[in-house]
C-alpha positions as CSV (number, residue, x, y, z in Angstrom):
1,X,0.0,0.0,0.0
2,X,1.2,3.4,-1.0
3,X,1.0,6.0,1.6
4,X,0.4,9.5,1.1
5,X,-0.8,12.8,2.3
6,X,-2.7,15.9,0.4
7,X,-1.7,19.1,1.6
8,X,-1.4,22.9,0.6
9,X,-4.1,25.3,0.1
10,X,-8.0,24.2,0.0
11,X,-8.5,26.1,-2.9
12,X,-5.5,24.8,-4.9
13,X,-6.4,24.4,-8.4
14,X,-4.3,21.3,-8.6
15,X,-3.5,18.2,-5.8
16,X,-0.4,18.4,-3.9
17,X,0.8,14.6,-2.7
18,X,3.6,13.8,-0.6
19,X,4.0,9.8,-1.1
20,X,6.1,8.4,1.9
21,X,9.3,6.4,0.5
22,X,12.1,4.3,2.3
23,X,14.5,5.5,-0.5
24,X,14.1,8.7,-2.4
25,X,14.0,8.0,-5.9
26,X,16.8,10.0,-8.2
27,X,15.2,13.0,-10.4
28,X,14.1,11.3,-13.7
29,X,12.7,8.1,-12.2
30,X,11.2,9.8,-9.8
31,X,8.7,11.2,-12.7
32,X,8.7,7.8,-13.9
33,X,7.5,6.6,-10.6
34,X,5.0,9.5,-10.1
35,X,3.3,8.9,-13.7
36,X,3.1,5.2,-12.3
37,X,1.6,6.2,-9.1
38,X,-0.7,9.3,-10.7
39,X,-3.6,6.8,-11.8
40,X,-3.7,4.9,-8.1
41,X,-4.0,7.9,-6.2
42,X,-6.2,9.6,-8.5
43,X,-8.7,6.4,-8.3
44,X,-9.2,7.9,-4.5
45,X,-11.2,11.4,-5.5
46,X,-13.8,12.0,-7.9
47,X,-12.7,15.6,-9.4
48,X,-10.0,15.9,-12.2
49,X,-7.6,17.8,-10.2
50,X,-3.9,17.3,-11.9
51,X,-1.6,15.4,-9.0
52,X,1.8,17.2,-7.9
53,X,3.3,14.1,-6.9
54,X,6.8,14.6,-4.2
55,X,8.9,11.9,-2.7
56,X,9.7,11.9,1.4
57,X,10.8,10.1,4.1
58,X,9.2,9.7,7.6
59,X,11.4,8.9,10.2
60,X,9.4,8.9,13.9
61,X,6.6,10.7,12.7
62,X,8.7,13.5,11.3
63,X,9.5,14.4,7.8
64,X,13.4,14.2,7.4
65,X,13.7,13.9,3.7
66,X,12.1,15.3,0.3
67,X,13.1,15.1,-3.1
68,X,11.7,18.7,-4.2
69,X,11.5,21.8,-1.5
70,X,12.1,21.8,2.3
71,X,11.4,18.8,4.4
72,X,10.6,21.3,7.8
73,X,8.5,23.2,5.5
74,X,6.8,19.6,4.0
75,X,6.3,18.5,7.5
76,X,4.6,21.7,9.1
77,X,2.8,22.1,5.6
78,X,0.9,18.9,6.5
79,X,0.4,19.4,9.7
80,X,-1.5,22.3,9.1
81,X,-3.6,21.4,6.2
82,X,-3.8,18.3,5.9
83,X,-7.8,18.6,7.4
84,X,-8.4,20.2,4.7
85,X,-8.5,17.5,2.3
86,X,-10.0,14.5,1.5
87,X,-7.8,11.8,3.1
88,X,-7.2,8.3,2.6
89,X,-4.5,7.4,5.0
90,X,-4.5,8.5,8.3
91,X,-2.2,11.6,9.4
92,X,1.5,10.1,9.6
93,X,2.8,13.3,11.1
94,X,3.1,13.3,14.4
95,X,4.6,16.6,15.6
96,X,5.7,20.2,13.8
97,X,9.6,20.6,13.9
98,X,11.2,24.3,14.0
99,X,12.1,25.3,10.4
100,X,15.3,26.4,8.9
101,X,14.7,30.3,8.1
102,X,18.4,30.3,6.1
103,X,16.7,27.0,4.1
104,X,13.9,28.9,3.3
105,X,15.5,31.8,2.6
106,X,18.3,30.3,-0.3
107,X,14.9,28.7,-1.6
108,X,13.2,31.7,-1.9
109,X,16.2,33.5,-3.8
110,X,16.1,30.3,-6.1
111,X,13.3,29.8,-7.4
112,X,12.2,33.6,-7.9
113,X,15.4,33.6,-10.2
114,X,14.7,30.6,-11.8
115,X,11.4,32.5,-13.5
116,X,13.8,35.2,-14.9
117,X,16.1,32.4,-16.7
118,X,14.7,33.3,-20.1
119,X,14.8,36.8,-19.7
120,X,17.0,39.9,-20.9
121,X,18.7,38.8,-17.3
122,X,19.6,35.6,-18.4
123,X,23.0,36.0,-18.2
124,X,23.2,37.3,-14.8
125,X,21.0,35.0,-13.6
126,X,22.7,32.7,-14.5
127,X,25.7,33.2,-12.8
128,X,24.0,34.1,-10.1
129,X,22.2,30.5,-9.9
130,X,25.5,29.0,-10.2
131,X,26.5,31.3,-7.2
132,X,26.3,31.3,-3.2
133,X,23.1,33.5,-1.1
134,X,24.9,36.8,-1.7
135,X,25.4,36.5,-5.0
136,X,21.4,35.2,-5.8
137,X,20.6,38.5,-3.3
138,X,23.0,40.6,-5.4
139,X,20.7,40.0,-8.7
140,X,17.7,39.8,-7.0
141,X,18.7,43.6,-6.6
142,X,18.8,44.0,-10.3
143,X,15.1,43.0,-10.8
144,X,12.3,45.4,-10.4
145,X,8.9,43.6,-9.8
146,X,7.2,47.0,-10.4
147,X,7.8,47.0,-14.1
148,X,6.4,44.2,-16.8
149,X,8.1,41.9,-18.2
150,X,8.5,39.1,-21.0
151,X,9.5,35.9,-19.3
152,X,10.0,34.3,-22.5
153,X,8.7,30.4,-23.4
154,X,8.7,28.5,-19.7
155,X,6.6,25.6,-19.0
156,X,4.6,28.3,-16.5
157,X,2.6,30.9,-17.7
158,X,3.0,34.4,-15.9
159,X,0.3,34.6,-13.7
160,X,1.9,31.4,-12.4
161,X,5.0,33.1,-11.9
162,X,3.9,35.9,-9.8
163,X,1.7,33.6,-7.6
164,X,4.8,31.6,-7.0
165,X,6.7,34.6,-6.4
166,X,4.1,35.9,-4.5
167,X,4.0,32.9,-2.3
168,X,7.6,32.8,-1.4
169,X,8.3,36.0,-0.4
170,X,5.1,36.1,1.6
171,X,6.0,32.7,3.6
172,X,9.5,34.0,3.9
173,X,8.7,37.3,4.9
174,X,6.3,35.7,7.8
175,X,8.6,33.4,8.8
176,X,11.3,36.2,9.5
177,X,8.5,37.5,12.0
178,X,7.8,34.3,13.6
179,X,4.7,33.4,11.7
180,X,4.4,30.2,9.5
181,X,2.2,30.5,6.4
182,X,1.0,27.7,4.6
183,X,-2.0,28.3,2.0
184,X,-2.9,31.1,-0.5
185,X,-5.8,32.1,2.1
186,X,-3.2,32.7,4.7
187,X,-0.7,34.5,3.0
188,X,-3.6,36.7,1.2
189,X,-4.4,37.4,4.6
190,X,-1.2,38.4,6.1
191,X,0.0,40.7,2.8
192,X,-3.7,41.3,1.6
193,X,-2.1,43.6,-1.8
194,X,-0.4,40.3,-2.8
195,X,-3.9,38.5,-3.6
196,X,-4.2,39.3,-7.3
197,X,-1.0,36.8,-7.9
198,X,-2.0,34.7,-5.6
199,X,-5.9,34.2,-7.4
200,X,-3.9,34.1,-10.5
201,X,-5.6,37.4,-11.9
202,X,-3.7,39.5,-14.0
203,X,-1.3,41.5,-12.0
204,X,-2.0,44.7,-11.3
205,X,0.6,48.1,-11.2
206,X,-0.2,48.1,-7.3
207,X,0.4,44.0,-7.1
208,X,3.6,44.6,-8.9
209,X,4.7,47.0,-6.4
210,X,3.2,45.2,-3.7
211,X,5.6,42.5,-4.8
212,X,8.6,45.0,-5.3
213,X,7.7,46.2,-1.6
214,X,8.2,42.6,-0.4
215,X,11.3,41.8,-2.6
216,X,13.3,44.9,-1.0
217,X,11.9,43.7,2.2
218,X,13.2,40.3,2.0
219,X,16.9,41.9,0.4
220,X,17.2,44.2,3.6
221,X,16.5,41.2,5.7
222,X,19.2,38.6,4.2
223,X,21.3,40.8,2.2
224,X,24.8,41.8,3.6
């Protein structure tokens, strides 16, 4: 029997899975594995929600290991939504575990400059990818949320993006202040001008700034 757990927001418009694993499975067969494992799970709900299958490890009731993101942030995630989904197995979790704020942190800075890879910033970003915190910070600086901008052909489409975006910096910029945030209702909450990204409308001049706002924010926080 596979064991897994639903999590993330109740409004998600997809199915986020963590499937518990002895072993976590290397990158390409662990899409091989998840396209194997996408029909079983799916057989459990009656809506067409797409699955966002990840790979972790459970050691005592506490999540030690994931293939994709932050296993603190995968563990507390769960904890605190995992009512609000349809369930088949039982909660697994036992207890939260204090997160890493520098893990979160070098995530953040990642995957925000991930989404300008195919931009006139390629080059920099690139470099900077390749590079330690300062030097992600250091061309996070460079951007300016405020202003549009073509992200070129990526396999997510822009109102994507800034949801993403959106959601990192929020949950970062919480967590600096002692506050975990784990859904899109929560985070719209806490930064109410960042819910246009986060609904996925199109992004409006005072979202953009909004999002600016947070990105200076987050840069005056980590930055040295």
């Amino acid at each position: 029997m596979t064991l897994f757990h639903i999590f993330g927001s109740p409004s998600s418009i997809d199915r986020d899975i963590l499937v518990f694993v002895d072993t976590l499975p290397e990158l390409e067969a662990s899409k091989t594995l998840a396209k194997q494992l996408a029909r079983t799970i799916q057989a459990h709900f009656k809506d067409a929600k797409p699955p966002n299958i990840n790979f972790g490890i459970l050691d005592n009731g506490v999540i030690t290991k994931t293939l994709k993101g932050i296993p603190d942030e995968t563990n507390n995630a769960i904890l605190a939504t995992y009512g609000f989904h349809p369930q088949p197995h039982q909660l697994a979790v036992t207890r939260p575990v204090v997160r890493d704020l520098d893990a979160k942190n070098q995530r953040v800075a990642r995957v925000i400059l991930s989404f300008y890879s195919r931009t006139t910033h390629r080059e920099g970003v690139t470099q900077a990818l390749r590079g330690d915190f300062n030097a992600k910070c250091a061309m996070l600086s460079q951007l300016d949320f405020s202003v549009p901008i073509d992200f070129g052909k990526q396999a997510a489409s822009e109102v994507e993006i800034y949801k993403s975006i959106a959601f990192q910096l929020g949950q970062s910029l919480a967590l600096a202040e002692g506050v975990e945030l784990y859904t899109k209702e929560d985070i719209g909450s806490h930064f109410p001008l960042f819910g246009a990204a986060l609904r996925r409308e199109p992004i409006t001049p005072e979202c953009r700034q909004a999002l600016e706002n947070a990105k200076q924010r987050f840069l005056n926080i980590n930055f040295t």
